[in-house]
MMTF fields as JSON, N, C-alpha, C and O atoms, coordinates in Angstrom:
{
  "mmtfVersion": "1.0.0",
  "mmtfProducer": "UNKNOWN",
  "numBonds": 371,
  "numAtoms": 372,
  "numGroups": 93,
  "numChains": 1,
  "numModels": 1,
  "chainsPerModel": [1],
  "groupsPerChain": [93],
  "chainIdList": ["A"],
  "bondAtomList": [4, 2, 8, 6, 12, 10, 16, 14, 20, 18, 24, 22, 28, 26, 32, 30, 36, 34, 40, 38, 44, 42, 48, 46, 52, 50, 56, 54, 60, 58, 64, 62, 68, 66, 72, 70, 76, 74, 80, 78, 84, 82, 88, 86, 92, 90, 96, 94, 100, 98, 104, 102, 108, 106, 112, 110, 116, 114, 120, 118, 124, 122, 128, 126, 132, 130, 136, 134, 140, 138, 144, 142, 148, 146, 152, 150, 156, 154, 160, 158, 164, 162, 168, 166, 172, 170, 176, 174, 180, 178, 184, 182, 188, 186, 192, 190, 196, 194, 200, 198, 204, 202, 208, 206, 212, 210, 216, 214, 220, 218, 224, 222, 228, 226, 232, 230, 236, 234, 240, 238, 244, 242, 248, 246, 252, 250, 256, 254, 260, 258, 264, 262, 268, 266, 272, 270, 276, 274, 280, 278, 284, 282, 288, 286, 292, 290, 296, 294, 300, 298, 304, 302, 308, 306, 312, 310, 316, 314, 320, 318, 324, 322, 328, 326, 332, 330, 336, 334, 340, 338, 344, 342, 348, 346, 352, 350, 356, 354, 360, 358, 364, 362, 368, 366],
  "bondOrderList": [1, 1, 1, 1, 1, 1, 1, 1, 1, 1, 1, 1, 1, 1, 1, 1, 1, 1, 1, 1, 1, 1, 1, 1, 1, 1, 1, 1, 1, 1, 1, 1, 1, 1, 1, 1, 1, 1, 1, 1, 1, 1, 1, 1, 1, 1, 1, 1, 1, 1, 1, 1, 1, 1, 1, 1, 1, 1, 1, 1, 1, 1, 1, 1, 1, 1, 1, 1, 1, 1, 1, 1, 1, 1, 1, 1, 1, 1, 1, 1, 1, 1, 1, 1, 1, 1, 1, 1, 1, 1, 1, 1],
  "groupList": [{"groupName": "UNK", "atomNameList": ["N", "CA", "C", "O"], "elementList": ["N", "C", "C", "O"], "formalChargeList": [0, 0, 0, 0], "bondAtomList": [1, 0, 2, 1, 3, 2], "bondOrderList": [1, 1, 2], "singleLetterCode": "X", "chemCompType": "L-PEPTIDE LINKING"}],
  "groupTypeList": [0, 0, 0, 0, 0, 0, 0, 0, 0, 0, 0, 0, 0, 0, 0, 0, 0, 0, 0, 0, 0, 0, 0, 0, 0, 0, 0, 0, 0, 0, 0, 0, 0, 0, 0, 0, 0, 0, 0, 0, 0, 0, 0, 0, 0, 0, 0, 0, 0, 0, 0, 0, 0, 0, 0, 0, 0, 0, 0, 0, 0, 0, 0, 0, 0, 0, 0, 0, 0, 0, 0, 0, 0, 0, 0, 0, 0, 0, 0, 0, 0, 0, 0, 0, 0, 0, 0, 0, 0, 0, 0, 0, 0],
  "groupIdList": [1, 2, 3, 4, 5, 6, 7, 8, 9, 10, 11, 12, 13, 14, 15, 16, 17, 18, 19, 20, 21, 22, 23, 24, 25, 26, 27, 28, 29, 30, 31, 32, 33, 34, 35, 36, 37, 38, 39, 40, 41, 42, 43, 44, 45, 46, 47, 48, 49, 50, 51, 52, 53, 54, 55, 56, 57, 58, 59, 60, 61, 62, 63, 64, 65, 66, 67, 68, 69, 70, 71, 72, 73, 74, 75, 76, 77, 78, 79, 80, 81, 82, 83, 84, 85, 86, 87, 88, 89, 90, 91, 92, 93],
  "secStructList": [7, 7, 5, 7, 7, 7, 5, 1, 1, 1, 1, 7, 1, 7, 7, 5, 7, 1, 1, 7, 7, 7, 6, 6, 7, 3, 3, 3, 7, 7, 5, 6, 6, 6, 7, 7, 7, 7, 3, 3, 3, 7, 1, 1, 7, 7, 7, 6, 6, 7, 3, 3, 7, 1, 1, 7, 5, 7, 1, 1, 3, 3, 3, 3, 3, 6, 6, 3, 3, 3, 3, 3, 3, 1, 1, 7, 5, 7, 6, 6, 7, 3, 3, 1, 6, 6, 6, 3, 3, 3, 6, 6, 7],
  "xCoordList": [-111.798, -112.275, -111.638, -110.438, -112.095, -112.043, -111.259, -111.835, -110.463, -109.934, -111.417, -112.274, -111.281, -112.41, -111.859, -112.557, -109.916, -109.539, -108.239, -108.0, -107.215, -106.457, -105.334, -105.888, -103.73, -103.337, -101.933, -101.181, -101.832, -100.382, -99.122, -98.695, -98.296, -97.344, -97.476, -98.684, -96.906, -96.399, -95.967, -94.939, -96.7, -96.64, -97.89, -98.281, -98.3, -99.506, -100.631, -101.239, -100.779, -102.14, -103.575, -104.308, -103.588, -105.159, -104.903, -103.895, -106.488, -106.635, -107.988, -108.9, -107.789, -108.917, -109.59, -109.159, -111.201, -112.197, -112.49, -112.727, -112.506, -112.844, -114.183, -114.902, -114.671, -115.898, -116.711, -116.001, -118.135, -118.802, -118.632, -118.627, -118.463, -117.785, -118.753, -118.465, -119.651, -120.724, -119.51, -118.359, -120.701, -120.275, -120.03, -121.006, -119.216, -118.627, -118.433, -118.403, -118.216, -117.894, -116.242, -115.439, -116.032, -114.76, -114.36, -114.648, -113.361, -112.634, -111.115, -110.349, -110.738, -108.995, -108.985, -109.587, -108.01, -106.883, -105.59, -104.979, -105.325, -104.101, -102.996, -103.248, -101.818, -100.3, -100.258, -100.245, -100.216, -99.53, -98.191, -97.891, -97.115, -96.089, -95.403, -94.339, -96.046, -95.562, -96.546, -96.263, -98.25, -98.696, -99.487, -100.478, -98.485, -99.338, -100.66, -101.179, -101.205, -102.637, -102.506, -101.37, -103.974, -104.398, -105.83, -106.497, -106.04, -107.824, -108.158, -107.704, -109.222, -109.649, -111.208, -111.96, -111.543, -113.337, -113.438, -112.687, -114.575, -114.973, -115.846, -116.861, -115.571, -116.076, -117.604, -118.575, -117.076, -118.195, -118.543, -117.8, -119.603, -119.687, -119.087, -119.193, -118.027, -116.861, -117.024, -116.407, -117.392, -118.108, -116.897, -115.819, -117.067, -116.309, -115.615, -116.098, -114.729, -113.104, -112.561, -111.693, -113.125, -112.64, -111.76, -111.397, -111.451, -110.508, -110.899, -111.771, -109.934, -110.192, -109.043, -108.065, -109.446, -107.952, -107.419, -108.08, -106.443, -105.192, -104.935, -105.007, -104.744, -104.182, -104.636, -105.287, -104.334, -104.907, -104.416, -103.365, -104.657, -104.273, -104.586, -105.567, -103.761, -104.178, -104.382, -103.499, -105.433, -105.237, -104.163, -103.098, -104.396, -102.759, -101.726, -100.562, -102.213, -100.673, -100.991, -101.96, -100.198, -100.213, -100.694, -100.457, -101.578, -101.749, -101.527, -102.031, -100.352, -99.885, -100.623, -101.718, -100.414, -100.75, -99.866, -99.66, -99.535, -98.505, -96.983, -96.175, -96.839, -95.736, -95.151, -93.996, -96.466, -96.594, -97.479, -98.504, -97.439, -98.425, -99.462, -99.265, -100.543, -101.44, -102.6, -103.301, -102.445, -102.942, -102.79, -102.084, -103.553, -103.656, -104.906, -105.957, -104.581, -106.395, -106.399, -105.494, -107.999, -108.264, -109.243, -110.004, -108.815, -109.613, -109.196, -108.624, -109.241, -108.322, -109.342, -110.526, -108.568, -109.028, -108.537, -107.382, -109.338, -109.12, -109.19, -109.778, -108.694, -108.715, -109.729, -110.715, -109.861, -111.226, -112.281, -113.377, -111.815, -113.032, -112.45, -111.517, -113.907, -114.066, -112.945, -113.223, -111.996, -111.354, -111.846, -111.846, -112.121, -112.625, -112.586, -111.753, -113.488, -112.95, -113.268, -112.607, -114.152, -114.766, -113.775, -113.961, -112.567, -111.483, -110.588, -109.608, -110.208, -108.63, -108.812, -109.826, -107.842, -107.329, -106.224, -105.256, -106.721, -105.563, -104.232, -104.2, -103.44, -101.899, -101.386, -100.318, -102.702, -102.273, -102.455, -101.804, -103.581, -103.481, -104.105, -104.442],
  "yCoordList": [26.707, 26.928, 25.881, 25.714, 25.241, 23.89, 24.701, 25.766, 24.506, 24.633, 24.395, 23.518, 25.725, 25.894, 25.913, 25.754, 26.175, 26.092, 25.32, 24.717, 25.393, 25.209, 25.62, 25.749, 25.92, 27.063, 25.898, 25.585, 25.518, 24.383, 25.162, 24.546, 26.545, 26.769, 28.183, 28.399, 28.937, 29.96, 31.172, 31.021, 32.139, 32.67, 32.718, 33.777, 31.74, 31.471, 32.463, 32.824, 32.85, 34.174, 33.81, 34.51, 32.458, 31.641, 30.398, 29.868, 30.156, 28.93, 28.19, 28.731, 27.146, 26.156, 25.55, 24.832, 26.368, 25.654, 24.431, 23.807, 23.843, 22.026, 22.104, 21.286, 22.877, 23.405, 24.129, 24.569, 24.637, 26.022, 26.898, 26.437, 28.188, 29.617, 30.5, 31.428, 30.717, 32.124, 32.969, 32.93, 34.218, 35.629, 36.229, 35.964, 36.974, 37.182, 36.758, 37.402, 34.933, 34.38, 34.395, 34.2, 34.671, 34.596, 32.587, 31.73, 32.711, 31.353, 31.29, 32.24, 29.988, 29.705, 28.536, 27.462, 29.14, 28.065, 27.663, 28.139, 26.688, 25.965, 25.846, 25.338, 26.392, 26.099, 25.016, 24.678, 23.941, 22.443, 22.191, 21.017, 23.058, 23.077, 23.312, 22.754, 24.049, 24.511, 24.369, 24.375, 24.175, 24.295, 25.221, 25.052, 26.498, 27.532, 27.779, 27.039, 28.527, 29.226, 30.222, 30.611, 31.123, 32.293, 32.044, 31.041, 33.465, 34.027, 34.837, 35.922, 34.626, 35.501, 36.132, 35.448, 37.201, 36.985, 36.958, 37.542, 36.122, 35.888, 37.128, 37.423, 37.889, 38.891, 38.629, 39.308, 37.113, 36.272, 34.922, 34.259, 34.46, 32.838, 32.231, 32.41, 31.018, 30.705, 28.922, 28.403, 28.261, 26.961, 25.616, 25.659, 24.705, 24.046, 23.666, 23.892, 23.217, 23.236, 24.39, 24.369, 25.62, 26.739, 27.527, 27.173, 28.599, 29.492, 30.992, 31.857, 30.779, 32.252, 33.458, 33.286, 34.442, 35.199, 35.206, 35.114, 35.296, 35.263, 36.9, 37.392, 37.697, 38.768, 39.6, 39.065, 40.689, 41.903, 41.582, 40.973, 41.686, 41.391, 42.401, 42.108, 43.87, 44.129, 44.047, 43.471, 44.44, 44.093, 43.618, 43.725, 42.842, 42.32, 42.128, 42.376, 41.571, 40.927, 39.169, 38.719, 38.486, 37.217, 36.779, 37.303, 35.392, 34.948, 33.596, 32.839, 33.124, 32.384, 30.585, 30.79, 29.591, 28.666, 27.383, 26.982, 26.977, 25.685, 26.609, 26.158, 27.763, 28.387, 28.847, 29.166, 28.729, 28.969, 30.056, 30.041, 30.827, 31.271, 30.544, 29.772, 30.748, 29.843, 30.82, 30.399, 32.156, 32.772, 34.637, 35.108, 35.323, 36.871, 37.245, 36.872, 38.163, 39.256, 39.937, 40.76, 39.912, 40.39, 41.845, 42.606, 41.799, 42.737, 42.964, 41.93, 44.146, 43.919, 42.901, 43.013, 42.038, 41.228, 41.768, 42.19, 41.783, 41.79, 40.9, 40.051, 40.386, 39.849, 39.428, 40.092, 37.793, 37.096, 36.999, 36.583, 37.585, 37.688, 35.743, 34.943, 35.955, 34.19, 34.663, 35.709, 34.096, 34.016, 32.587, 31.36, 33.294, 32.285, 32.994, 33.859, 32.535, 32.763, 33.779, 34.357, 34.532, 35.839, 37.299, 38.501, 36.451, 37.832, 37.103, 37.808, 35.948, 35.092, 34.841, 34.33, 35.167, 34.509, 33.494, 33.616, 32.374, 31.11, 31.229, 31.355, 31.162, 31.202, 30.287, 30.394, 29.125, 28.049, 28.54, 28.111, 29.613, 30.027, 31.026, 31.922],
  "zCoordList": [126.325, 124.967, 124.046, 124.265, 123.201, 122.616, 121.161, 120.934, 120.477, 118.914, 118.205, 118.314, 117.351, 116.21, 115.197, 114.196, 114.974, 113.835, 114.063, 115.109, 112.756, 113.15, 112.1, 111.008, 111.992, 111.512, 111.254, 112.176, 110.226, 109.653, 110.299, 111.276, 109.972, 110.22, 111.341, 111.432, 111.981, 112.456, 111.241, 110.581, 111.079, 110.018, 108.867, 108.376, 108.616, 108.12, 108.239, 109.246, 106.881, 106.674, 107.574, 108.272, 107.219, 107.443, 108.44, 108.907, 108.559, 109.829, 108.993, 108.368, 109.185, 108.284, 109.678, 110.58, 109.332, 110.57, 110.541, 109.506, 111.998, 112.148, 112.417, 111.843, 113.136, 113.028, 112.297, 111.393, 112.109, 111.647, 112.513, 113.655, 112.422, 113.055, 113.212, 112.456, 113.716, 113.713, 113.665, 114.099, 112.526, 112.791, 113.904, 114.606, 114.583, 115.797, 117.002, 118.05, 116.696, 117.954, 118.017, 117.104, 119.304, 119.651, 119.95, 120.785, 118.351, 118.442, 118.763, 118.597, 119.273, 119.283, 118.703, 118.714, 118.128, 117.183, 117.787, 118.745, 117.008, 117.539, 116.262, 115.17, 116.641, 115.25, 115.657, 116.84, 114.155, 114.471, 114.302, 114.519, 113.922, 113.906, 115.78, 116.051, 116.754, 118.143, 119.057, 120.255, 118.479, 119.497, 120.448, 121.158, 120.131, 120.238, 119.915, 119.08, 120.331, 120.396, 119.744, 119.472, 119.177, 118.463, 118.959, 119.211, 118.996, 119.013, 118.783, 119.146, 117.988, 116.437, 116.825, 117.518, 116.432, 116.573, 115.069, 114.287, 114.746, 113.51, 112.843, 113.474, 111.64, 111.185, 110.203, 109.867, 109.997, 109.406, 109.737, 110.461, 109.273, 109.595, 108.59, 107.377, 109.61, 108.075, 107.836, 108.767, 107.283, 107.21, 107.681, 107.088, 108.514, 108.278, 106.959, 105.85, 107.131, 106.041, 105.515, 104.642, 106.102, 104.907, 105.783, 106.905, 105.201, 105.818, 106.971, 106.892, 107.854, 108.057, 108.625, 109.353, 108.137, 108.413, 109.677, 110.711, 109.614, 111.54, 111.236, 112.362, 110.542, 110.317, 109.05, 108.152, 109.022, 108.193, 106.963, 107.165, 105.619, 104.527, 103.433, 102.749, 103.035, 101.721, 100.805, 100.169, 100.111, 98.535, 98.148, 98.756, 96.726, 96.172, 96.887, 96.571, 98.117, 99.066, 98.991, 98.379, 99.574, 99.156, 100.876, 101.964, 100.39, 101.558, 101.5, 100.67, 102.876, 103.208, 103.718, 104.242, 103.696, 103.965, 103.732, 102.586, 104.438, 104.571, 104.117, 103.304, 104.722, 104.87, 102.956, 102.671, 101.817, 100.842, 100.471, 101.153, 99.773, 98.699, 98.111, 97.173, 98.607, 97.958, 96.836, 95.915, 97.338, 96.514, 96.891, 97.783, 96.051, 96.488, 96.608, 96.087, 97.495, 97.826, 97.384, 97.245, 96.705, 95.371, 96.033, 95.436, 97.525, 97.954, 99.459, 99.804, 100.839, 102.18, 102.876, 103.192, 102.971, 104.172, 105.527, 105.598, 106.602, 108.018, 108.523, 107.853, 109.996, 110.785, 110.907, 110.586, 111.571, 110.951, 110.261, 110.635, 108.692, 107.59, 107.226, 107.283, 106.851, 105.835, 104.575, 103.989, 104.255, 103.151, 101.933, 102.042, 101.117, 100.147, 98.388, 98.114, 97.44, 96.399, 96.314, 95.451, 96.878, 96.848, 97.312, 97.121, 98.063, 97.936, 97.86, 98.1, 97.646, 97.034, 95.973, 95.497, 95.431, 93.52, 93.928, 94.678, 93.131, 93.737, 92.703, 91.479, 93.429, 92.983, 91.745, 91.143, 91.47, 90.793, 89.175, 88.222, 89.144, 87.455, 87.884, 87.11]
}
């Protein structure tokens, strides 16, 4: 199975697709910090460059990226939902 995403740190909320993602295809990702692997089924179709969840996320919890806060969910994300502006509020304002 070829990397469909790929995930900056260990820890990291999200994985940014190199590819387009159908709704419930089973993808793996790769941490570029170790190397390691993850595999996600996709809850949605998530477009190349964008995000998608590694892990469960409640409301108003923060989600992680480059081992930062990049923003909060403005709503629960699950495990491979498309994360985008539609349930992240960006951290920057």
């Amino acid at each position: 199975m070829a990397y469909k995403f790929l995930v900056h740190h260990v820890g990291d909320s999200v994985g940014v697709a190199v590819e387009d993602i159908k709704a419930g295809e089973e993808v793996q990702g790769v941490f570029l910090d170790d190397d390691s692997t993850t595999v996600v089924v996709a809850k949605a179709a998530v477009p190349l460059g964008h995000k998608i969840a590694l892990n469960d996320v409640p409301k108003e919890d923060s989600i992680i990226e480059y081992q930062e806060k990049i923003g909060v969910a403005t709503e629960n994300i699950k495990k491979g939902d498309y994360v985008h502006t539609h349930n992240l509020k960006t951290a920057r304002w």
